[in-house]
N, C-alpha and C positions, 0 to 999 in steps of 0.2 A: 504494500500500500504506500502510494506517495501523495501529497498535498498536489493540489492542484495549484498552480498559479494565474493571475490575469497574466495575457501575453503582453498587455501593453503597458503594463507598471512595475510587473513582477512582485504585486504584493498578493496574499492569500486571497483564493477566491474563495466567496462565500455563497451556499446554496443557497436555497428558495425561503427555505427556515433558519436562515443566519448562520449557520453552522460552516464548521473551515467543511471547505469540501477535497476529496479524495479524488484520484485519477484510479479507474479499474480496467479502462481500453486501453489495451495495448498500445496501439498505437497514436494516442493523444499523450499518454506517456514516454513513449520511445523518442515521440517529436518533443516534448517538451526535456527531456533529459538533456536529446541533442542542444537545442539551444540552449539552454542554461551551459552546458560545455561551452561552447562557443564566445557566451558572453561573459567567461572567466577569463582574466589574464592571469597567466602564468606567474604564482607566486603570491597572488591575492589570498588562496584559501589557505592557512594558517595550518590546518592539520595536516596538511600536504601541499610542500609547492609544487611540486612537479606536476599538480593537475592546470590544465587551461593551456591558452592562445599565447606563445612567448609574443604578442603585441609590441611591447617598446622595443622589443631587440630587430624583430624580423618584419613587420608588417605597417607601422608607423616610423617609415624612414622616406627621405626623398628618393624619388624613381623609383618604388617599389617593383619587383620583380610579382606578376601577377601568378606566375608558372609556379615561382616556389612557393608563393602563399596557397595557391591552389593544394600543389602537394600536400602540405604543411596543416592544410586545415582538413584535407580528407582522413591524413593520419589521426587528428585529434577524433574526428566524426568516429571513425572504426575504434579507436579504444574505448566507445561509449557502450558500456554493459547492455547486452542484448543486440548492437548492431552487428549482423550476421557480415553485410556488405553494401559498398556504397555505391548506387546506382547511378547517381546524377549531383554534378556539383558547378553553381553556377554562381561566376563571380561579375559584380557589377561595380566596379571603380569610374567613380564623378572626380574629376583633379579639381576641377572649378571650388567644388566643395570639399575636397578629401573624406569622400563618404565611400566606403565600402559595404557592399551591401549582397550579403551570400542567399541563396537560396538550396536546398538540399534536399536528396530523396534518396530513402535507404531499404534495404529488404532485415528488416527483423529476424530475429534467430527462428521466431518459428511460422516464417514466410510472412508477416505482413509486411505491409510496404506505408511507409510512414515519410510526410512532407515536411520543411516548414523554409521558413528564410528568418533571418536576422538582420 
């Protein structure tokens, strides 16, 4: 059982009856795992640096290399518990604004197939 989050504040979602709510589909889980990976830097979570995006080292530099982020972030996607394998990885770099913007789709260990973007 995992907590569900809003996607778009990342604070507890709450059901119909106020209550934290729970994620139990698979795949709104898988997708929500993946992101939350995604929007870790590397060295932020305190029990473990080694979890997350090394960001300040490899991905917020000038002339990013979009190949190596690419690779870089499907690695992180596959080490996300339950992702069997990564089907679809799509990056979208704005220089105007330096926004990076991924979108993601992966086959689940026990064949679902789970979206999301960051």
């Amino acid at each position: 059982m995992q907590l569900a989050l809003e996607t778009s504040t990342w604070d507890l979602h709450l059901d119909k009856t106020g209550n934290i709510a729970t994620l139990s589909d698979a795949v709104a889980l898988l997708s929500q795992r993946i992101q939350c990976r995604l929007q870790t830097f590397r060295g932020e979570c305190f029990l473990d640096r080694s979890i997350g995006v090394p960001y300040y080292s490899e991905v917020m530099k000038k002339n990013p290399d979009l190949g190596r982020i690419r690779s870089l972030l499907a690695s992180v996607i596959a080490g996300v518990d339950g992702v069997m394998k990564v089907l679809s990885l799509d990056l979208l770099f704005t220089a105007s604004t330096r926004t990076l913007s991924v979108r993601f789709r992966v086959q689940g260990a026990s064949g679902e197939i789970a979206e999301g973007a960051v």
